[in-house]
C-alpha positions as CSV (number, residue, x, y, z in Angstrom):
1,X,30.2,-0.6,29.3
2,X,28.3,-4.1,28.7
3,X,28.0,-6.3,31.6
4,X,29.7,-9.9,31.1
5,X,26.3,-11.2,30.4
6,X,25.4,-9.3,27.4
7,X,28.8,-9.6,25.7
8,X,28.2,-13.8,26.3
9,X,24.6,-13.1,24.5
10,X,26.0,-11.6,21.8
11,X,29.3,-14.0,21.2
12,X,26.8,-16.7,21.3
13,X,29.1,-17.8,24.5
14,X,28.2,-19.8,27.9
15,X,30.3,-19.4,31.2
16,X,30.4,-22.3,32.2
17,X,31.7,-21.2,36.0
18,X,34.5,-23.6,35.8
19,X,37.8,-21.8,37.2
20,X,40.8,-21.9,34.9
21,X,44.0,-20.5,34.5
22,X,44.5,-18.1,32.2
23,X,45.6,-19.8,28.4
24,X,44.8,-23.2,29.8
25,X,41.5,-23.7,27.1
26,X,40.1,-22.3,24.3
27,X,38.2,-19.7,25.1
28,X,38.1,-18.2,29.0
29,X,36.5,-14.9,30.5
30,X,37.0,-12.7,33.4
31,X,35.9,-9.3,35.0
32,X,38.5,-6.6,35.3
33,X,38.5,-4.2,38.1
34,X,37.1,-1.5,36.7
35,X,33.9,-3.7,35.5
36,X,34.9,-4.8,32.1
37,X,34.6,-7.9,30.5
38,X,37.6,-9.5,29.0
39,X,37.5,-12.7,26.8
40,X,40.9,-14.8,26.0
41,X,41.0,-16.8,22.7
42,X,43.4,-19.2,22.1
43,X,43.9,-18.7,18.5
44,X,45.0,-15.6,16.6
45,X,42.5,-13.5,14.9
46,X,39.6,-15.7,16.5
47,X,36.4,-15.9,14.3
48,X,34.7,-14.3,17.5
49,X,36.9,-10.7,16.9
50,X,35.6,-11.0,12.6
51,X,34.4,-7.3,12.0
52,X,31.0,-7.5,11.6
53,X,30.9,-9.2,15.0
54,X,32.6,-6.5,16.4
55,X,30.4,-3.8,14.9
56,X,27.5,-5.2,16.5
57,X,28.7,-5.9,19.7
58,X,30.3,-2.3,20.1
59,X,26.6,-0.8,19.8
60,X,26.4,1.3,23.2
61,X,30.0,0.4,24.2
62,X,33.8,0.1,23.6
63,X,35.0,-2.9,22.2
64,X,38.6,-3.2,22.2
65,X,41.4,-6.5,21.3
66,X,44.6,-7.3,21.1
67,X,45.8,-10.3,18.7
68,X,49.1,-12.0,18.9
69,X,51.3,-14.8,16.7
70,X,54.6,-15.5,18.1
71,X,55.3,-18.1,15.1
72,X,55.5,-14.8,12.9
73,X,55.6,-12.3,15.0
74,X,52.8,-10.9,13.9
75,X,50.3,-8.6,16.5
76,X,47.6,-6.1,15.7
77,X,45.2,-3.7,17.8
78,X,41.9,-2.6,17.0
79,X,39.0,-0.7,19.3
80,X,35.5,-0.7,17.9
81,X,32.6,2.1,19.2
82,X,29.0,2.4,18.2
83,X,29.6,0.0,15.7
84,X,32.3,1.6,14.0
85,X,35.9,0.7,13.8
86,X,37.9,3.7,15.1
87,X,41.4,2.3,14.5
88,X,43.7,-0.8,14.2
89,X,47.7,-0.9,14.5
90,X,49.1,-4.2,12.9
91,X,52.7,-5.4,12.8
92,X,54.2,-8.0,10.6
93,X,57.7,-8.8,11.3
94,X,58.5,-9.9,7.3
95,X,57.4,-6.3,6.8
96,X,60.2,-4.5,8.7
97,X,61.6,-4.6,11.7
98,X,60.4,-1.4,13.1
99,X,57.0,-2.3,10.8
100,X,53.5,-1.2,12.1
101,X,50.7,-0.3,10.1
102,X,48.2,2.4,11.1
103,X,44.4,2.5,10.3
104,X,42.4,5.3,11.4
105,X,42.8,7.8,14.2
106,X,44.5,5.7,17.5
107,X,45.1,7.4,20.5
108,X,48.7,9.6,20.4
109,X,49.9,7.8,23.4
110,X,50.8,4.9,20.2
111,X,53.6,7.5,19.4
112,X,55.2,7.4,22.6
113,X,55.1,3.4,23.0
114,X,56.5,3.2,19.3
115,X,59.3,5.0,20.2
116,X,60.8,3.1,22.9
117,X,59.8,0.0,21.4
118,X,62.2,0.9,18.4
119,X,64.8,2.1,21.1
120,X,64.5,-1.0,22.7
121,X,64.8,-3.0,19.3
122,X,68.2,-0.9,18.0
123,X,69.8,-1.8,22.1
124,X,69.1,-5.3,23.2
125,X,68.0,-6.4,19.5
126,X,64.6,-8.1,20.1
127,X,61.6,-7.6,17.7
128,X,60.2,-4.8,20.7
129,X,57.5,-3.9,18.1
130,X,55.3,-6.5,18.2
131,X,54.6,-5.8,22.1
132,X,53.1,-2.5,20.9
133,X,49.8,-3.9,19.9
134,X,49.6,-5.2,23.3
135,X,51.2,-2.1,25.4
136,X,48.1,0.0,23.6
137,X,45.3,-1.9,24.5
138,X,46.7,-2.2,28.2
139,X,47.3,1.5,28.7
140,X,43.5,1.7,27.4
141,X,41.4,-1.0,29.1
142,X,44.0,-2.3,31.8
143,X,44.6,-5.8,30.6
144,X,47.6,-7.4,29.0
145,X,47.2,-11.1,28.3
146,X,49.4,-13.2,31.2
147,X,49.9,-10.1,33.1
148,X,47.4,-10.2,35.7
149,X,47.6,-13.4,37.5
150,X,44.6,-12.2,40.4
151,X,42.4,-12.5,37.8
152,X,39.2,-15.1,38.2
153,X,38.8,-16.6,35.2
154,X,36.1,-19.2,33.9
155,X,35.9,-21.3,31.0
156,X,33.2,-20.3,28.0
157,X,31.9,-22.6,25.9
158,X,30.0,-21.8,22.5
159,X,26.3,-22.3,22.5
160,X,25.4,-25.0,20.2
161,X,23.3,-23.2,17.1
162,X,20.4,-24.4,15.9
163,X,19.6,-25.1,11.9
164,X,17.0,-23.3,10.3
165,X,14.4,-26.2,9.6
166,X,14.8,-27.1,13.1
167,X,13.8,-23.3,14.0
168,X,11.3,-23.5,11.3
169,X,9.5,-26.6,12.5
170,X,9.8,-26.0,16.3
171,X,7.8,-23.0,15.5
172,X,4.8,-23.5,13.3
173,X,3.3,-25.7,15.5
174,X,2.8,-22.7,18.0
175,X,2.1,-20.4,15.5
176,X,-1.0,-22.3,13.4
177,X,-3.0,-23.6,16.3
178,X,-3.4,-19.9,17.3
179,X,-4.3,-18.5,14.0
180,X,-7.0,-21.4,12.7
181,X,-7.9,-21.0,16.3
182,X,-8.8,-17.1,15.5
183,X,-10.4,-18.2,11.9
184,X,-7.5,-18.2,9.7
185,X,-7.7,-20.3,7.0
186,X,-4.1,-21.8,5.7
187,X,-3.8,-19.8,1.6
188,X,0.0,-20.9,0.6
189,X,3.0,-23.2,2.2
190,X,6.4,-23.6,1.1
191,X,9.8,-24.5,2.1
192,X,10.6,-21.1,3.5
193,X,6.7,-19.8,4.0
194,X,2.7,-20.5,5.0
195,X,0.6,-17.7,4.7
196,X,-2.9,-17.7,6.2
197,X,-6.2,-15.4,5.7
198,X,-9.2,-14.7,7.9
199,X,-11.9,-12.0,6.7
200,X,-15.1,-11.1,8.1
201,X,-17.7,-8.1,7.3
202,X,-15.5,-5.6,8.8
203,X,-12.0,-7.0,8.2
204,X,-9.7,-8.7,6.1
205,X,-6.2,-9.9,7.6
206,X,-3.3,-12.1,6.2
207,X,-0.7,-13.5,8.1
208,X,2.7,-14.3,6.4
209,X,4.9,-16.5,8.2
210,X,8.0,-16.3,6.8
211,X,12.1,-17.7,7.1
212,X,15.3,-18.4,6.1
213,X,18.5,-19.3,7.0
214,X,22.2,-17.6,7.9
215,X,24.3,-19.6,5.2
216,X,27.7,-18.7,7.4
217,X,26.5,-18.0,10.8
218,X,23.8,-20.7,11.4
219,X,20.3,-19.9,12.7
220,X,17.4,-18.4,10.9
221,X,15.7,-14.9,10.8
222,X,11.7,-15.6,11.3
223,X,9.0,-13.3,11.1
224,X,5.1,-13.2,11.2
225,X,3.9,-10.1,8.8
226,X,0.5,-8.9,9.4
227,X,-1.6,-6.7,6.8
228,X,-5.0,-5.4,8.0
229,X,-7.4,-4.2,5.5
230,X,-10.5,-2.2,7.6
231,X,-13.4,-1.6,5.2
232,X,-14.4,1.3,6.7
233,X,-11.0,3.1,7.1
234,X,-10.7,1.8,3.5
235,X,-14.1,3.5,2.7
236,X,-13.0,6.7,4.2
237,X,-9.2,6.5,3.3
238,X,-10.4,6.6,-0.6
239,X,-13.4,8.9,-0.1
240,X,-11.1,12.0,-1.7
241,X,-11.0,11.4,-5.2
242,X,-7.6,9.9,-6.3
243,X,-6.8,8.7,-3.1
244,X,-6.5,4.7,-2.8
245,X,-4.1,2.7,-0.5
246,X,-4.6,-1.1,-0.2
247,X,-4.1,-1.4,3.4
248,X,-5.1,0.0,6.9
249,X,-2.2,-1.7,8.8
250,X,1.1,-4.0,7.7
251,X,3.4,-4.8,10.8
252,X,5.4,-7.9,12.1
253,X,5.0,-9.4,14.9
254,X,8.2,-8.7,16.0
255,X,8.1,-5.3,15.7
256,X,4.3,-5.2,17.6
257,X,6.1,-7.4,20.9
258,X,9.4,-6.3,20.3
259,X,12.6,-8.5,20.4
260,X,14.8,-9.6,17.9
261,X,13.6,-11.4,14.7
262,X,17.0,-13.8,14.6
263,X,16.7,-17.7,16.3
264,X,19.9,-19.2,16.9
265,X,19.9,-20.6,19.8
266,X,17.6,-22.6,22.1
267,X,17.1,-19.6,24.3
268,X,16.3,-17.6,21.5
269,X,13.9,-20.0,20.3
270,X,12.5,-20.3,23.5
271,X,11.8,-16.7,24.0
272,X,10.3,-16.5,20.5
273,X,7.6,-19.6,21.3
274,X,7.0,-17.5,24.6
275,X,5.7,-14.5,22.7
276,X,3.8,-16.2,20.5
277,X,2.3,-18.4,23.0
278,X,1.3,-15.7,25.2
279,X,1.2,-12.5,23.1
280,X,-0.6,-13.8,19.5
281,X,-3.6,-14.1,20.6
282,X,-4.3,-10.8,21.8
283,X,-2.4,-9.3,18.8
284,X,-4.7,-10.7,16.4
285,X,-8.2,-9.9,18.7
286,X,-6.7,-6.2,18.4
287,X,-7.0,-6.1,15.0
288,X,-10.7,-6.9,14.7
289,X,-11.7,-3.2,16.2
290,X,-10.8,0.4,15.7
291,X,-9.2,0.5,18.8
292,X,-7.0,-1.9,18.7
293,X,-5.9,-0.7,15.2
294,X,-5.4,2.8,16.7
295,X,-3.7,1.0,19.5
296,X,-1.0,-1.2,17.2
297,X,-0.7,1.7,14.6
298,X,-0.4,4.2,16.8
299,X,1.7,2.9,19.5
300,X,4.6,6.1,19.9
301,X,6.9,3.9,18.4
302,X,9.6,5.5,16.1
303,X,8.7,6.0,12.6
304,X,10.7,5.4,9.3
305,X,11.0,7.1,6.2
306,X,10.8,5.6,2.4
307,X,15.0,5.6,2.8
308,X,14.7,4.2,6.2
309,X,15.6,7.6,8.2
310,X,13.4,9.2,10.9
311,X,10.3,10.7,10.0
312,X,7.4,12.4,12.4
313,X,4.8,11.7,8.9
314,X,2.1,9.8,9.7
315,X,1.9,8.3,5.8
316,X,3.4,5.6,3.9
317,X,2.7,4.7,0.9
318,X,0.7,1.0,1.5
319,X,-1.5,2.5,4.2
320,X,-1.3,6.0,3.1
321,X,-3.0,8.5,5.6
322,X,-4.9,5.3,8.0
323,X,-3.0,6.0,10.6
324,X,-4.7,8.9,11.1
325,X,-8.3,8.1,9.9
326,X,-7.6,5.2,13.2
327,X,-7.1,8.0,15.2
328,X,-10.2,9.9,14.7
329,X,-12.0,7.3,14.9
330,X,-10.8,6.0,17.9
331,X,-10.8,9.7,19.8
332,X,-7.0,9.2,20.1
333,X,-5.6,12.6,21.7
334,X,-2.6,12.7,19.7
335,X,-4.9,12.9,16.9
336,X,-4.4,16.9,15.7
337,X,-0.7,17.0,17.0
338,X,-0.5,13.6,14.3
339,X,-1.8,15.6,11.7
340,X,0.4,18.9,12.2
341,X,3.5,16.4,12.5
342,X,2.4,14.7,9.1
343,X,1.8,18.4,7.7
344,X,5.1,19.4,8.5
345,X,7.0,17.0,7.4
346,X,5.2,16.2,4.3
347,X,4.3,19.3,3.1
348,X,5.8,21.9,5.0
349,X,3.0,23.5,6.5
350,X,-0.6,24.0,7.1
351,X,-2.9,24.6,4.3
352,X,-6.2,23.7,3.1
353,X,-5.5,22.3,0.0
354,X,-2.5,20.0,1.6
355,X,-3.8,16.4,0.4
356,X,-3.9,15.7,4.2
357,X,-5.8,18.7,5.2
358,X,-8.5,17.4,2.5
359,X,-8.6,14.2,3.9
360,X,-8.7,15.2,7.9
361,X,-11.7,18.0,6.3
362,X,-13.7,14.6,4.4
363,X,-12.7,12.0,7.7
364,X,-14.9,15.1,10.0
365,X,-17.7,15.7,7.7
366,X,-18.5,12.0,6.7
367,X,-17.2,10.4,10.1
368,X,-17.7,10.4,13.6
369,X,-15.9,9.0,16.4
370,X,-16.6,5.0,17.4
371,X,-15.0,5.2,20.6
């Protein structure tokens, strides 16, 4: 269950704490008794309940909605969880009187309310079928729209969303100070991009600030993109012959701070200028040691695969095996339990002439610890 507060985040939605009757505007939001968060739309099949919306907000919940046209007689039901649709009953009058369609697997109290429905249709000659959207989603989450008058309800209001050169210019100004600040020197700039470059004896690092824009939805996705290059995990990274990988370390900023990497809406810009503000600076002065290399590349965080799925290797294929030469270096005490996990899962085992048993063998006899 999702308190009220994160379903308004994700609808892009403010409460504005105004008390209304149910119906009585556009969009209007109340608690249920049993905790959950119910929004009422006044038009059917809202832009709010589109399906990628729902996907997303049903991530670590139940998301279900009920959505009625008298003019037609037309109703349908849907419930959403972990970001898939599980079912979704429709009925269209023009189809049939006793009409409803059935998508996936809804629960088998349906059949029961179907039935009298159709009962009720063949006695007292109504079209009873297009309460049976409705008489689902009560008997699951409680709610039936006008049946629960003790309801508080408050008006929401959509949050304004900001345009993508708006998100684009209110940032850079934050974000270039720092980085000339730290030595970076400004390389390329374009409509969607500026990348920057600061090297020094023992490091080279490129910073690619990068966005775009949501054509449909508004807002921008933003991100800063970091590649380290260390000369002497370089040096030692290639020491095997035919080893060679162009980077020691290639993160974005987001993913180093954490938080989304999507802007639409002044708080989210806010929080965005926050980070960089207060966390860019010490990002960057991490990337000038071992340390704080072994720190940013080894931070426990999960790891991905070529195909995106989990993956316990230590390797990819633009730093290759420099996770691990960080490790060593930096007397991290994950570092043999790093190298069994890349074993493992890369090779299936422990052996000497495993490419990353050659290059742990070459980091100890040519290297010792900095830290």
């Amino acid at each position: 269950m999702k308190p009220a507060n994160a379903v308004l985040k994700h609808l892009l939605l403010r409460d504005t704490g105004i008390e209304v009757r149910e119906g009585s505007c556009r969009i209007a939001g109340a608690v249920l008794p049993n905790g959950s968060f119910v929004v009422v739309m006044d038009e059917f099949w809202h832009p709010l309940i589109k399906r990628s919306t729902m996907e997303v907000l049903s991530n670590g919940c139940v998301v279900v909605g009920c959505s009625e046209y008298d003019n037609v007689n037309t109703s349908l039901a849907f419930l959403y969880r972990e970001g898939l649709q599980q079912w979704q009953v429709t009925h269209t009058l023009d189809e049939g009187d006793d009409h409803l369609a059935v998508e996936g697997k809804p629960p088998q109290l349906l059949a029961g309310i179907l039935a009298q429905a159709k009962k009720d249709r063949r006695e007292k000659g109504y079209d009873a079928v297009f309460g049976v959207p409705a008489s689902l989603v009560q008997q699951i989450c409680g709610f039936r729209h006008r049946a629960h008058p003790e309801l508080r309800f408050t008006e929401l209001v959509p949050i304004p969303i900001l345009a993508h050169p708006y998100i684009a210019e209110s940032l850079l100004p934050h974000v270039e100070p720092v980085l000339l600040a730290k030595g970076f020197t400004k390389v390329s700039s374009g409509d969607d991009h500026q990348s920057f470059v600061a090297k020094t004896d023992q490091v080279d690092i490129r910073c690619d600030f990068v966005h775009g824009g949501y054509p449909n939805e508004g807002g921008a996705w933003v991100t800063m993109r970091f590649s380290v290059l260390n000369h002497y995990v370089q040096a030692l990274s290639t020491g095997v012959p035919g080893r060679g990988h162009s980077l020691t370390y290639k993160r974005n900023f987001d993913e180093i701070v954490g938080g989304a990497f999507s802007i639409q809406t002044a708080d989210d810009l806010a929080e965005w200028t926050h980070k960089i503000d207060s966390r860019l600076p010490a990002v960057i002065d991490q990337m000038h040691s071992i340390q704080g290399l072994d720190a940013l590349a080894n931070d426990g965080s999960p790891r991905r695969g070529f195909f995106g799925d989990p993956t316990l290797s230590h390797f990819d294929t633009e730093t290759g095996l420099s996770r691990l030469v960080l490790a060593y270096l930096a007397s991290n005490p994950n570092f043999e339990r790093m190298v069994a996990e890349t074993d493992a899962e890369c090779y299936g085992g422990a052996s000497p002439k495993n490419p990353v048993h050659e290059d742990v063998a070459y980091l100890k006899a040519h290297a010792k610890p900095v830290g």
